[in-house]
PDB file of N, CA, C and O in Angstrom:
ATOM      1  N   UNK A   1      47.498  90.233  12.398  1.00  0.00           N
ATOM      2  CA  UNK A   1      48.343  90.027  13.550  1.00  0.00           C
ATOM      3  C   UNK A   1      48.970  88.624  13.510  1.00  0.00           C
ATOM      4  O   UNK A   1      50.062  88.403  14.034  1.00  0.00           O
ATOM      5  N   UNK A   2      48.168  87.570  12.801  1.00  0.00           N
ATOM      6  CA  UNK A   2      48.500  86.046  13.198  1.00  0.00           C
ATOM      7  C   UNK A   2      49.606  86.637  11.544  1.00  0.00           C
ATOM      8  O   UNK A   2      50.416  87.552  11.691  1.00  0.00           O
ATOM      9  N   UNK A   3      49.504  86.247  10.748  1.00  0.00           N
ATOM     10  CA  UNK A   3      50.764  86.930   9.614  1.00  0.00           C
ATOM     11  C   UNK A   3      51.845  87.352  10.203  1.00  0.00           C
ATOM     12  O   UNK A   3      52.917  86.759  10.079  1.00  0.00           O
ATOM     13  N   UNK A   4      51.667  88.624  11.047  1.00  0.00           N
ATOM     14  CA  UNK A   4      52.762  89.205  11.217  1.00  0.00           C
ATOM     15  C   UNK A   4      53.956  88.156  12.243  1.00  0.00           C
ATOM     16  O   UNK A   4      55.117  87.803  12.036  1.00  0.00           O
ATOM     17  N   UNK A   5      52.756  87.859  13.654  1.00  0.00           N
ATOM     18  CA  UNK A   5      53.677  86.811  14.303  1.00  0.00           C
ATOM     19  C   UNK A   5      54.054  86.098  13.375  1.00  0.00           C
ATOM     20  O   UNK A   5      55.080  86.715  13.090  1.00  0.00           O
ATOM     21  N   UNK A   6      53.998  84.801  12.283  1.00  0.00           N
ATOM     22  CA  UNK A   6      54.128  84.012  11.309  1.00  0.00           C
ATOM     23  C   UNK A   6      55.357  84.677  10.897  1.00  0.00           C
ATOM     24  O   UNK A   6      56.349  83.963  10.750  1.00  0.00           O
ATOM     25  N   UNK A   7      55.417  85.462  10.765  1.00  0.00           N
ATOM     26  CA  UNK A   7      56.886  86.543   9.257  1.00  0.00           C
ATOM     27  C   UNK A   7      57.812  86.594  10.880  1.00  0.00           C
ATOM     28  O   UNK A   7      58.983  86.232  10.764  1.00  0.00           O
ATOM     29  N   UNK A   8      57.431  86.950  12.122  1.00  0.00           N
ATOM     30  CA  UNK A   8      58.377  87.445  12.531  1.00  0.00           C
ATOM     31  C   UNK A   8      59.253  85.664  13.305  1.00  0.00           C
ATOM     32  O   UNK A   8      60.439  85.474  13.576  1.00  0.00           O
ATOM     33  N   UNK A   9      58.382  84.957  13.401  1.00  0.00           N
ATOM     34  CA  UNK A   9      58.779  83.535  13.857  1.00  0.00           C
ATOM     35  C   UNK A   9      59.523  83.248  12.793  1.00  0.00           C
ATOM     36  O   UNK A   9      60.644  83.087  13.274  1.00  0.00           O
ATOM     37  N   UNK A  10      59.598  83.074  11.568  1.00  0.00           N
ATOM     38  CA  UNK A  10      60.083  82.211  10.711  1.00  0.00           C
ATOM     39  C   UNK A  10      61.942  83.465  10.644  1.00  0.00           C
ATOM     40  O   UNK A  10      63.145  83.279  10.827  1.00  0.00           O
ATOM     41  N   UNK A  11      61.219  84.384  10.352  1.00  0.00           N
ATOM     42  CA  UNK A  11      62.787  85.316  10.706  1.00  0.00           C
ATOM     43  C   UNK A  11      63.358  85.003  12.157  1.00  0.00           C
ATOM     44  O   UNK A  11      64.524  84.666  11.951  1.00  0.00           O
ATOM     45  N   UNK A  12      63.149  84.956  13.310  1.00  0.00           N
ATOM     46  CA  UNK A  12      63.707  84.606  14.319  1.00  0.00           C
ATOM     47  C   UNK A  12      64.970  83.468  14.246  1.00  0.00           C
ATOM     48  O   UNK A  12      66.149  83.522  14.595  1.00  0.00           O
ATOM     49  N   UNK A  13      63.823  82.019  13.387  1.00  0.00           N
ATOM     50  CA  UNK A  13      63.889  80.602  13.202  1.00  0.00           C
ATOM     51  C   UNK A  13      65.788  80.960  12.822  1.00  0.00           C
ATOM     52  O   UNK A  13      66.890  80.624  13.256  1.00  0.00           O
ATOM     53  N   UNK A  14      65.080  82.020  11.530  1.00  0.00           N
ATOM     54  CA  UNK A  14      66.271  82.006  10.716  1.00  0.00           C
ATOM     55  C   UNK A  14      67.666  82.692  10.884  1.00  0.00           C
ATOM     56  O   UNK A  14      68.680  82.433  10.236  1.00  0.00           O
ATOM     57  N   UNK A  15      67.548  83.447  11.699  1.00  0.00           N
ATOM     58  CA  UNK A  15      68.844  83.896  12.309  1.00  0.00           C
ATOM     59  C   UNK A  15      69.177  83.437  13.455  1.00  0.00           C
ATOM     60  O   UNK A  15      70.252  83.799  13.934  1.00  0.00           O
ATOM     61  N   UNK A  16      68.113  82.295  14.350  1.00  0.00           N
ATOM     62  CA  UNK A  16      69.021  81.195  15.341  1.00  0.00           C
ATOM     63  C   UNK A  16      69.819  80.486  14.681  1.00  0.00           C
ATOM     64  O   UNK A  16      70.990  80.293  15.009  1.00  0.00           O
ATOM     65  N   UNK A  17      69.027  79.821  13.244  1.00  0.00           N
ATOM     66  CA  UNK A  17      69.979  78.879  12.405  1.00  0.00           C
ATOM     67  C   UNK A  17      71.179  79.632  11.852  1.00  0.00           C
ATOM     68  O   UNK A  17      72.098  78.813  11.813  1.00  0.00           O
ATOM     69  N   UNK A  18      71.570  80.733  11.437  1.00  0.00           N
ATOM     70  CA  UNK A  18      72.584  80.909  11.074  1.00  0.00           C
ATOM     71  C   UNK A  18      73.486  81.634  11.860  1.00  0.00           C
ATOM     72  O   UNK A  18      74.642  81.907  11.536  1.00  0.00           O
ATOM     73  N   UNK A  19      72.630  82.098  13.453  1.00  0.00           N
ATOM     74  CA  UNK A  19      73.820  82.236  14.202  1.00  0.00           C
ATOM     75  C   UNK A  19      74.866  81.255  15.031  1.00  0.00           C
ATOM     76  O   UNK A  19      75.910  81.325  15.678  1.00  0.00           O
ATOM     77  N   UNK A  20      73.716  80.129  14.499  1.00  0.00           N
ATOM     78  CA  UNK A  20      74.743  78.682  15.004  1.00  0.00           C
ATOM     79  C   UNK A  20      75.431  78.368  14.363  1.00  0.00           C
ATOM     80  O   UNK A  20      76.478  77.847  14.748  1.00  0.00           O
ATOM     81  N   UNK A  21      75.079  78.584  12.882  1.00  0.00           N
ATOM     82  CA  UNK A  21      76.100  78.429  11.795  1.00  0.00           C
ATOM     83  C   UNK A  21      77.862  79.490  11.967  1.00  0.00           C
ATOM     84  O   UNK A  21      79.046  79.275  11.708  1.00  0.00           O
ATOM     85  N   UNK A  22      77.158  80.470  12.462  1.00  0.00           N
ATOM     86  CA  UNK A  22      78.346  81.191  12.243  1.00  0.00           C
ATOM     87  C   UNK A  22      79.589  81.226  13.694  1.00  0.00           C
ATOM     88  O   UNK A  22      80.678  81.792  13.785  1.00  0.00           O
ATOM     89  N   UNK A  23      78.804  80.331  14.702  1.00  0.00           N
ATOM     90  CA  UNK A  23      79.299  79.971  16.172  1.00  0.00           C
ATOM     91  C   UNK A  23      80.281  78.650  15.655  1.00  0.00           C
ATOM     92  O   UNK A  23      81.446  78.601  16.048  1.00  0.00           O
ATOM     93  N   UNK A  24      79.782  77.685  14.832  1.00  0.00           N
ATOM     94  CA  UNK A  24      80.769  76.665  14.604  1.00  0.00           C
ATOM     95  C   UNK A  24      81.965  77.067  13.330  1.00  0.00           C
ATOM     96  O   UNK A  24      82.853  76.241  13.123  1.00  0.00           O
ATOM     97  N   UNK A  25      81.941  78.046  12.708  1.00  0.00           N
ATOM     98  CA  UNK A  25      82.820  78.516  11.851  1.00  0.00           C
ATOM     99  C   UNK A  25      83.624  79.228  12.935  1.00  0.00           C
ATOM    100  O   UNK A  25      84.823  79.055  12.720  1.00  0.00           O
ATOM    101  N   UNK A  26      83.409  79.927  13.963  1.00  0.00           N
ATOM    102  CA  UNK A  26      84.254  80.605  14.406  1.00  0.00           C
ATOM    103  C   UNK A  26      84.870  79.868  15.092  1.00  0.00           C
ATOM    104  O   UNK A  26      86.058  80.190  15.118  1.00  0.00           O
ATOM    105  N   UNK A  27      84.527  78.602  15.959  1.00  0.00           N
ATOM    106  CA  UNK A  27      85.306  78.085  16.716  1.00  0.00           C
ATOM    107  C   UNK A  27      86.164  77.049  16.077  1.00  0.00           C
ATOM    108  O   UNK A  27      86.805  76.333  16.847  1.00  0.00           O
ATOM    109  N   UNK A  28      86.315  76.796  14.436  1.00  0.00           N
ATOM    110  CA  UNK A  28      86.869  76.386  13.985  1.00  0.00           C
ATOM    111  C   UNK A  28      87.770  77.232  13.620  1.00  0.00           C
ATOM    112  O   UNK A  28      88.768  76.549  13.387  1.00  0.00           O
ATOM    113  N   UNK A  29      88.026  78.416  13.418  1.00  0.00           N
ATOM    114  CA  UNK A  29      88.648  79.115  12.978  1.00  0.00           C
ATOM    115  C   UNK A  29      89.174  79.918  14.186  1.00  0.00           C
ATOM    116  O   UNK A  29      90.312  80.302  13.913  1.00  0.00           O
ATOM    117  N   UNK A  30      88.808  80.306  15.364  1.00  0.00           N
ATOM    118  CA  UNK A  30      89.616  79.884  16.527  1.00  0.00           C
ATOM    119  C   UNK A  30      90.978  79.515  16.819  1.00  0.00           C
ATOM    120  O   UNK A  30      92.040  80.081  17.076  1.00  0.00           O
ATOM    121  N   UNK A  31      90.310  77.755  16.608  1.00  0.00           N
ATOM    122  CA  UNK A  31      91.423  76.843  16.945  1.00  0.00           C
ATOM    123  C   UNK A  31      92.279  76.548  15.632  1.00  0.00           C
ATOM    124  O   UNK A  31      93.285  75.854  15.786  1.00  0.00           O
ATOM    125  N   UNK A  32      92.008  76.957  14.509  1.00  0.00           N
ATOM    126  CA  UNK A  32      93.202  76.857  13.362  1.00  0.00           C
ATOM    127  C   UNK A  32      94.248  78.004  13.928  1.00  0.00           C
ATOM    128  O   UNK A  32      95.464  77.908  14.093  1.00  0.00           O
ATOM    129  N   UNK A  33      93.358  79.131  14.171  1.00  0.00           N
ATOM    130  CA  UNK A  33      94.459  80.889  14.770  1.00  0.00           C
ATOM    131  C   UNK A  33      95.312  80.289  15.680  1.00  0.00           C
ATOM    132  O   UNK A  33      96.517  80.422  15.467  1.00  0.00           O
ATOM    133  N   UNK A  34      94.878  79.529  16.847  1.00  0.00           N
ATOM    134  CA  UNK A  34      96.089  79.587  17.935  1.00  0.00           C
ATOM    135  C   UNK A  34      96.911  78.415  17.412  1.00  0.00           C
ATOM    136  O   UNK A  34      97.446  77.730  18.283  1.00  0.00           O
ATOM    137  N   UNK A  35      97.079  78.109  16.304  1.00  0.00           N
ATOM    138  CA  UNK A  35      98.250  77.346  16.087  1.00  0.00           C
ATOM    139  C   UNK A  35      99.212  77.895  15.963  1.00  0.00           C
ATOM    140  O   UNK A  35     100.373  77.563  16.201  1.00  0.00           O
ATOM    141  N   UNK A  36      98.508  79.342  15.336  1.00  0.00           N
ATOM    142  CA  UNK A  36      99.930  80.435  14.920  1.00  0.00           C
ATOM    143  C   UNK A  36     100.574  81.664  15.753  1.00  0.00           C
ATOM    144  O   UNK A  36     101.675  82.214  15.784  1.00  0.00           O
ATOM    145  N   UNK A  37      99.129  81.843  16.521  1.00  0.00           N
ATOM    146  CA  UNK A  37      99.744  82.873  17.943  1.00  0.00           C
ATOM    147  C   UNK A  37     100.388  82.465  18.963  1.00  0.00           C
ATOM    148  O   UNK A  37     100.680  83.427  19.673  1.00  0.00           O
ATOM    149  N   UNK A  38     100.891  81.110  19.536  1.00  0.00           N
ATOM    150  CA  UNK A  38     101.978  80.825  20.164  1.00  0.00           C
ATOM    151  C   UNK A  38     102.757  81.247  20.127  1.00  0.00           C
ATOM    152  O   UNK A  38     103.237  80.728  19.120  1.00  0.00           O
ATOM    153  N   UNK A  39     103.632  82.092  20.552  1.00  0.00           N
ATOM    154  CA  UNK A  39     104.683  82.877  20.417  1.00  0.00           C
ATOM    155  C   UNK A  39     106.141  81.303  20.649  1.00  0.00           C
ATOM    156  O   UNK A  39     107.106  81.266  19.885  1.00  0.00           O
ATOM    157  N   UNK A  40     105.991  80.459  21.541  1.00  0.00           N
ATOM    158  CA  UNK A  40     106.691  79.412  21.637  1.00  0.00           C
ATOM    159  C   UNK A  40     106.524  78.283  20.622  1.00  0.00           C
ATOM    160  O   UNK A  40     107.053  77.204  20.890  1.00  0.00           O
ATOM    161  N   UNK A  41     105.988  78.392  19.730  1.00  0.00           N
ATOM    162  CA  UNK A  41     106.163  77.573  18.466  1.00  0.00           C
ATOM    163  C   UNK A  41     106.738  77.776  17.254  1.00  0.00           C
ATOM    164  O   UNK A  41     106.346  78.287  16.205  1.00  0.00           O
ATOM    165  N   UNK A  42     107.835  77.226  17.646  1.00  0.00           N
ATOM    166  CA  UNK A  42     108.230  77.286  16.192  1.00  0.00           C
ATOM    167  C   UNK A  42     107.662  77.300  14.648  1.00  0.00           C
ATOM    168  O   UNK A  42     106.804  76.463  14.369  1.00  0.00           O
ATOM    169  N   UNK A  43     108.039  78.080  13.787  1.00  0.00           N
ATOM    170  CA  UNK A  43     106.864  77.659  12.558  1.00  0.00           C
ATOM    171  C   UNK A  43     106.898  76.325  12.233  1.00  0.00           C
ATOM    172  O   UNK A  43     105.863  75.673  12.092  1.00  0.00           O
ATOM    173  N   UNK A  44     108.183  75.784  12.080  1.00  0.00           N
ATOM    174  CA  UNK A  44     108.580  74.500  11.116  1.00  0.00           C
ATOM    175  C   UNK A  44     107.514  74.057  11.781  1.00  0.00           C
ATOM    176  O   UNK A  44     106.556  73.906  11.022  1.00  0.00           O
ATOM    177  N   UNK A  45     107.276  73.769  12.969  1.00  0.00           N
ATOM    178  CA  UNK A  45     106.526  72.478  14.356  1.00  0.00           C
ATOM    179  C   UNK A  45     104.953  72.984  13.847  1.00  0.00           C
ATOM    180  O   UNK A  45     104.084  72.143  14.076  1.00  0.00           O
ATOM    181  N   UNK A  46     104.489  74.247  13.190  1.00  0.00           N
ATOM    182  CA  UNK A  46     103.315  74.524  13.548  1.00  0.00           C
ATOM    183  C   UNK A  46     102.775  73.550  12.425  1.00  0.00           C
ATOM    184  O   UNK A  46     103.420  73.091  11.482  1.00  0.00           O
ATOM    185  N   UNK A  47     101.046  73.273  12.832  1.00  0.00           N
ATOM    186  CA  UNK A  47     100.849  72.475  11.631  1.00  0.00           C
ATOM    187  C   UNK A  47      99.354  72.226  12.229  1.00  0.00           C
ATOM    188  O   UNK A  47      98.971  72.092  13.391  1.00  0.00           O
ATOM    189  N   UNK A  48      98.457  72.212  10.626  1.00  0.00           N
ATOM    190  CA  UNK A  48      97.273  72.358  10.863  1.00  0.00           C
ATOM    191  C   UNK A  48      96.867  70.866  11.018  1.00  0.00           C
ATOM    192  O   UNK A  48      97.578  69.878  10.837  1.00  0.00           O
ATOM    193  N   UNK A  49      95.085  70.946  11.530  1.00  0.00           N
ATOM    194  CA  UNK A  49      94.840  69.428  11.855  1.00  0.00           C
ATOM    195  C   UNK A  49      94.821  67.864  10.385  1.00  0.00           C
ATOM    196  O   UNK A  49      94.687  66.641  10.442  1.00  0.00           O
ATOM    197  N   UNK A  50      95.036  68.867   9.286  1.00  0.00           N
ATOM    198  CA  UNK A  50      95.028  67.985   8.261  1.00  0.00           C
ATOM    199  C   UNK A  50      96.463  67.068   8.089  1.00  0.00           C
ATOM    200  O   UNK A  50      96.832  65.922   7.830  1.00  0.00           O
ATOM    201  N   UNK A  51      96.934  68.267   8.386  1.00  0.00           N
ATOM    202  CA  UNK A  51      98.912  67.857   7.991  1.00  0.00           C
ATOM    203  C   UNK A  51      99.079  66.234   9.585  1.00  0.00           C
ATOM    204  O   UNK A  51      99.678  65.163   9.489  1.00  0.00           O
ATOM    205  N   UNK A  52      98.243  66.815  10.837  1.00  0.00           N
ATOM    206  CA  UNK A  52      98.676  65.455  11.695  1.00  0.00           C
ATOM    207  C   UNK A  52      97.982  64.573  11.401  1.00  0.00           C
ATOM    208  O   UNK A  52      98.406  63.570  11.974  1.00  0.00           O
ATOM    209  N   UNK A  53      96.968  64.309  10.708  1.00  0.00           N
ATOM    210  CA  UNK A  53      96.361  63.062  10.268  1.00  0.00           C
ATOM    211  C   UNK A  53      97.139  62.115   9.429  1.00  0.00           C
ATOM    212  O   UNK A  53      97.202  60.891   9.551  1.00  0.00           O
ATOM    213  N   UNK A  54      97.860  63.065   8.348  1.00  0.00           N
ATOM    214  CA  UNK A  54      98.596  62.564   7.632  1.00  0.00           C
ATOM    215  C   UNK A  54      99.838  62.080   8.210  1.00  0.00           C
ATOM    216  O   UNK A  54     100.117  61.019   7.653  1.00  0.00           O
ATOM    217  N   UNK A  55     100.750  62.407   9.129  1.00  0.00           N
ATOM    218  CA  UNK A  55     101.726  62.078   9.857  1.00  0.00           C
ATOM    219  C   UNK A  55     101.796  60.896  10.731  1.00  0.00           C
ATOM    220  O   UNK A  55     102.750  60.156  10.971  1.00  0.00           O
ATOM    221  N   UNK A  56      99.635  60.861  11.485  1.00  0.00           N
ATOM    222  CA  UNK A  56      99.622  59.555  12.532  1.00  0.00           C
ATOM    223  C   UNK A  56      99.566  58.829  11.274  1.00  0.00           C
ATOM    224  O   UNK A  56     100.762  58.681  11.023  1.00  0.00           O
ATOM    225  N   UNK A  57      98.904  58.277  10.316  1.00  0.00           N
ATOM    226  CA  UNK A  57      98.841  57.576   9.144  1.00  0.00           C
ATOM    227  C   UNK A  57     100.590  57.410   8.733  1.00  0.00           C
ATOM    228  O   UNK A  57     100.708  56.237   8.378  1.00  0.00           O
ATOM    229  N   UNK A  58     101.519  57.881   8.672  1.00  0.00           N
ATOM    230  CA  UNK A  58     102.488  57.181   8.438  1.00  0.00           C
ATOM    231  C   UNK A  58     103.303  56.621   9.663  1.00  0.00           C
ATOM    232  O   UNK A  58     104.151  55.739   9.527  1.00  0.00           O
ATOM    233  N   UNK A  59     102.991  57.185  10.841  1.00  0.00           N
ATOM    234  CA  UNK A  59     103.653  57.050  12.065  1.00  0.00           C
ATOM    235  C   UNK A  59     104.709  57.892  12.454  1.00  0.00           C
ATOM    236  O   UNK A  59     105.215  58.659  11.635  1.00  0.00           O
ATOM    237  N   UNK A  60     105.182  57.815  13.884  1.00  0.00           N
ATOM    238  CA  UNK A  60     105.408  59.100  14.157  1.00  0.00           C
ATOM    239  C   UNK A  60     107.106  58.810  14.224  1.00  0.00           C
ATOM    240  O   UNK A  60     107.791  58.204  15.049  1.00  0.00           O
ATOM    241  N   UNK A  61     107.430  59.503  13.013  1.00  0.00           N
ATOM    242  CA  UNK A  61     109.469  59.664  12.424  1.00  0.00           C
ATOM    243  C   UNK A  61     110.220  60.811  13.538  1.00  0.00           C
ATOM    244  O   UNK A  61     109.643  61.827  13.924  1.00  0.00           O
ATOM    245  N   UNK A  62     111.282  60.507  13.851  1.00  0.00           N
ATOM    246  CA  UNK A  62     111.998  61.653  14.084  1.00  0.00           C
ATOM    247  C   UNK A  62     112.421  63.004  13.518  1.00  0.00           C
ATOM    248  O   UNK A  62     111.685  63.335  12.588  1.00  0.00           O
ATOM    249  N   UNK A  63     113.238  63.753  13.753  1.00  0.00           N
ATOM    250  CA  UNK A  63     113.737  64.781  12.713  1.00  0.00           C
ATOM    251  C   UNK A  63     114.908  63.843  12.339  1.00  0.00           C
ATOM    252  O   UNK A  63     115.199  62.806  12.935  1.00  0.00           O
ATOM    253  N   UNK A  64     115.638  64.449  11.087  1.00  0.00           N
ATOM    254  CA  UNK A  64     116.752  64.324  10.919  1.00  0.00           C
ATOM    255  C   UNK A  64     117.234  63.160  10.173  1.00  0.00           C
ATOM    256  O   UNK A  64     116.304  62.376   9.988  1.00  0.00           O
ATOM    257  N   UNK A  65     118.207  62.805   9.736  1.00  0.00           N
ATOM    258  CA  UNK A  65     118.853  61.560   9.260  1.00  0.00           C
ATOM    259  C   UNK A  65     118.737  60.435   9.951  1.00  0.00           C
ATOM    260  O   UNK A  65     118.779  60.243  11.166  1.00  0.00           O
ATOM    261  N   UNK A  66     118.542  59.496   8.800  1.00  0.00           N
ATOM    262  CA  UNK A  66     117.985  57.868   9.567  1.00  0.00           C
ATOM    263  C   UNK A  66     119.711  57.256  10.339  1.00  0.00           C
ATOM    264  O   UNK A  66     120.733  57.572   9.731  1.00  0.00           O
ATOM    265  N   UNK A  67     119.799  56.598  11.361  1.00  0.00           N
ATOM    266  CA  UNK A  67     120.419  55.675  12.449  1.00  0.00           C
ATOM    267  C   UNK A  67     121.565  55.004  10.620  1.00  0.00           C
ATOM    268  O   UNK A  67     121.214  54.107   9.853  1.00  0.00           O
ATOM    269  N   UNK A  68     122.572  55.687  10.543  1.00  0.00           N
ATOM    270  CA  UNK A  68     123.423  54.743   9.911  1.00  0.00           C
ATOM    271  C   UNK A  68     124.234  55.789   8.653  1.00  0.00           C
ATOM    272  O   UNK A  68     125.195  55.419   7.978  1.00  0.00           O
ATOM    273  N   UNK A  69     123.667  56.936   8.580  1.00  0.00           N
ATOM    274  CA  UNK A  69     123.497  58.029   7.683  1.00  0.00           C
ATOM    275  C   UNK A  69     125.060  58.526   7.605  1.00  0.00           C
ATOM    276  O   UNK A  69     125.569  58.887   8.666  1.00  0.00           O
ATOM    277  N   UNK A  70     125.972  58.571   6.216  1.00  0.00           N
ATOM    278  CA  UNK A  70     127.398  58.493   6.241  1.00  0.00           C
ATOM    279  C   UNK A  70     127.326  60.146   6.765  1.00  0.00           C
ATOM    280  O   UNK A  70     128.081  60.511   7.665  1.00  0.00           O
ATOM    281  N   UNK A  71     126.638  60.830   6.311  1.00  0.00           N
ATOM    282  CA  UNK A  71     126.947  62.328   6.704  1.00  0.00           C
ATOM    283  C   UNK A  71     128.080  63.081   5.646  1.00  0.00           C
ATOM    284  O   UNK A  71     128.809  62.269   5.076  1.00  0.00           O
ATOM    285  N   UNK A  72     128.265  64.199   5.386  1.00  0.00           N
ATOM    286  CA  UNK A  72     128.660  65.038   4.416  1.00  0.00           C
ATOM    287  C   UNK A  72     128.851  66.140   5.640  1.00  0.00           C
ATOM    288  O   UNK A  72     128.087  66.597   6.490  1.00  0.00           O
ATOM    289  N   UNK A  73     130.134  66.326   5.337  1.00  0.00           N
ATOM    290  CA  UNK A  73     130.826  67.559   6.050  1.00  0.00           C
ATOM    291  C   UNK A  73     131.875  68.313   5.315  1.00  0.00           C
ATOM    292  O   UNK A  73     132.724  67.495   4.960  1.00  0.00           O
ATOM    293  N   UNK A  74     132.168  69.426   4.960  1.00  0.00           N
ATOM    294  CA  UNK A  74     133.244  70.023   4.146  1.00  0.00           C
ATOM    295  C   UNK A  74     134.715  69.938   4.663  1.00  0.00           C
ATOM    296  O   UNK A  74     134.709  70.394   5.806  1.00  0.00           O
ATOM    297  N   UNK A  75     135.902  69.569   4.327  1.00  0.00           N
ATOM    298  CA  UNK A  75     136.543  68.994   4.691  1.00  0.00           C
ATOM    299  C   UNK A  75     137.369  70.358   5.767  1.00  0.00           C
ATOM    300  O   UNK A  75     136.758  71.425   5.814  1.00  0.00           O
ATOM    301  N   UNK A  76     138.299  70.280   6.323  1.00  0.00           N
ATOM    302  CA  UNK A  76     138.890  71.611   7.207  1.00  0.00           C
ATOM    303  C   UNK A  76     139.692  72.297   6.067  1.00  0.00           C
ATOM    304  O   UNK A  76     140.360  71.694   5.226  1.00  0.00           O
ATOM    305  N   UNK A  77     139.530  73.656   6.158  1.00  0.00           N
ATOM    306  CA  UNK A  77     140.949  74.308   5.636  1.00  0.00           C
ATOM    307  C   UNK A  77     141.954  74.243   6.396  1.00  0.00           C
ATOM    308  O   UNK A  77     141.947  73.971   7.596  1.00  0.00           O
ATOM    309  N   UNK A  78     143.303  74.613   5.390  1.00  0.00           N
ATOM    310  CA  UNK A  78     144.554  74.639   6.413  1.00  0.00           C
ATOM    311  C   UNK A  78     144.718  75.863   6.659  1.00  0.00           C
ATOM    312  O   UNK A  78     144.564  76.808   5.886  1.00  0.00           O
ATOM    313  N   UNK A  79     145.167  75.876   8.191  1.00  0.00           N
ATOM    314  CA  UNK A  79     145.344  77.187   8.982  1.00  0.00           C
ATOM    315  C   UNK A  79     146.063  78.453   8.185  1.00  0.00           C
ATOM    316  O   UNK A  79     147.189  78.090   7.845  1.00  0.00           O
ATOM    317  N   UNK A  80     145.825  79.649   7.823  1.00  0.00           N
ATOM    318  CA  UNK A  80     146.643  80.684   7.311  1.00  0.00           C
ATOM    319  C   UNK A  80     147.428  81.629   8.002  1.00  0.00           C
ATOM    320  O   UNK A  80     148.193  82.438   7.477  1.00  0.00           O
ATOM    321  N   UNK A  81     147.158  81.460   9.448  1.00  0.00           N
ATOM    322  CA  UNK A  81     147.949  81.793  10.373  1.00  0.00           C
ATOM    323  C   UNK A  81     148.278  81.076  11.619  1.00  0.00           C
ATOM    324  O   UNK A  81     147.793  80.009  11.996  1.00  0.00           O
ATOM    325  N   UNK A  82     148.813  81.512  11.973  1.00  0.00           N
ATOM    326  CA  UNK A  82     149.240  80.739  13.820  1.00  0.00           C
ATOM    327  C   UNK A  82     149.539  82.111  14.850  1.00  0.00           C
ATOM    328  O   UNK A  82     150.296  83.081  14.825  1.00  0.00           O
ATOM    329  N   UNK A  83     148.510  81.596  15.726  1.00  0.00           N
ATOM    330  CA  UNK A  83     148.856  83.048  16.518  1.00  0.00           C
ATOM    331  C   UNK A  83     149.559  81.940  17.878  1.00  0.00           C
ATOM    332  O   UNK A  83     149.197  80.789  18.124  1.00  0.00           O
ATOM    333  N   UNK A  84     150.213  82.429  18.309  1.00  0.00           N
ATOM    334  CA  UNK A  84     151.143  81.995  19.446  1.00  0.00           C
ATOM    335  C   UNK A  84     150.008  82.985  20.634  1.00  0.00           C
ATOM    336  O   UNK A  84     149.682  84.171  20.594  1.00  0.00           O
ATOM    337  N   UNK A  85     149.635  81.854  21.638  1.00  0.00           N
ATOM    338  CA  UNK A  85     148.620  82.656  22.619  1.00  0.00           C
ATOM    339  C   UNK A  85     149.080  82.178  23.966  1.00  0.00           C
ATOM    340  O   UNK A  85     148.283  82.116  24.902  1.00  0.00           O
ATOM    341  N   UNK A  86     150.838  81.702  24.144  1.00  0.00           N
ATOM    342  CA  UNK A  86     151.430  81.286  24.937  1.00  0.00           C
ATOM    343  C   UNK A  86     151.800  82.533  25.698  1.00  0.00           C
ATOM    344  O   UNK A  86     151.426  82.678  26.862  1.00  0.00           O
ATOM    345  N   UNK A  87     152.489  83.390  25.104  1.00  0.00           N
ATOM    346  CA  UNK A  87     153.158  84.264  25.409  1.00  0.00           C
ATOM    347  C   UNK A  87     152.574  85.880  25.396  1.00  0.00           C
ATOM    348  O   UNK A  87     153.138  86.958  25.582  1.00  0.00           O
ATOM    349  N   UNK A  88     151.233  85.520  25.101  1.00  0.00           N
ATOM    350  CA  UNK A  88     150.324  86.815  24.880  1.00  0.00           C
ATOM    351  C   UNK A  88     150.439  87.125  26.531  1.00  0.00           C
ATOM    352  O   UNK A  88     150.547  86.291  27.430  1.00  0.00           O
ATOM    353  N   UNK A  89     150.376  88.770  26.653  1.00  0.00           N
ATOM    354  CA  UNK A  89     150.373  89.462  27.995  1.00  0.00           C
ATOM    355  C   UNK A  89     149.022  90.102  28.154  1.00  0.00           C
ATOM    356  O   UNK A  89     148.440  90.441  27.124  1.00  0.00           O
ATOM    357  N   UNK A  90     148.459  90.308  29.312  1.00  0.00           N
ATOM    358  CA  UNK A  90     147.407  90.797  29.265  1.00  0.00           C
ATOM    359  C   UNK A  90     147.335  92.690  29.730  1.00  0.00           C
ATOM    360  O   UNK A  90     146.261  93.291  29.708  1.00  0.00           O
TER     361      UNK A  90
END
């Protein structure tokens, strides 16, 4: 009887320990999921906790081209028609 309690304590022991184990995997894995089920987040914006460590470490940039940036635009075509919308009737 003292054995059996003994076998059944040490099994108990052992599936408290790994149901705690498997309580902190899930709540890590949790909070990685709702980065992506936001329906209001954009993907580009989504981003796991590794990627913002790396971002506060460089500091926090805007989007887009830096304050001075000549910019590239394709130049206009010339018009191939002319519609006269003076005299259009309705």
């Amino acid at each position: 009887m003292l054995k059996e309690n003994a076998i059944l304590a040490r099994k108990n022991y052992d599936l408290k320990k790994q149901n705690a184990e498997l309580v902190l995997i899930n709540e890590d894995l949790n909070s990685r999921l709702a980065l992506y089920e936001n329906p209001h987040t954009p993907p580009s914006a989504q981003t796991i906790k590794k990627r913002e460590k790396k971002r506060k470490s460089k500091g926090s940039r805007k989007r887009g081209a830096p304050k001075g940036h000549k910019g590239v635009t394709r130049p206009t075509p010339p018009p191939d028609r002319v519609v006269d919308s003076y005299n259009r009737t309705l």
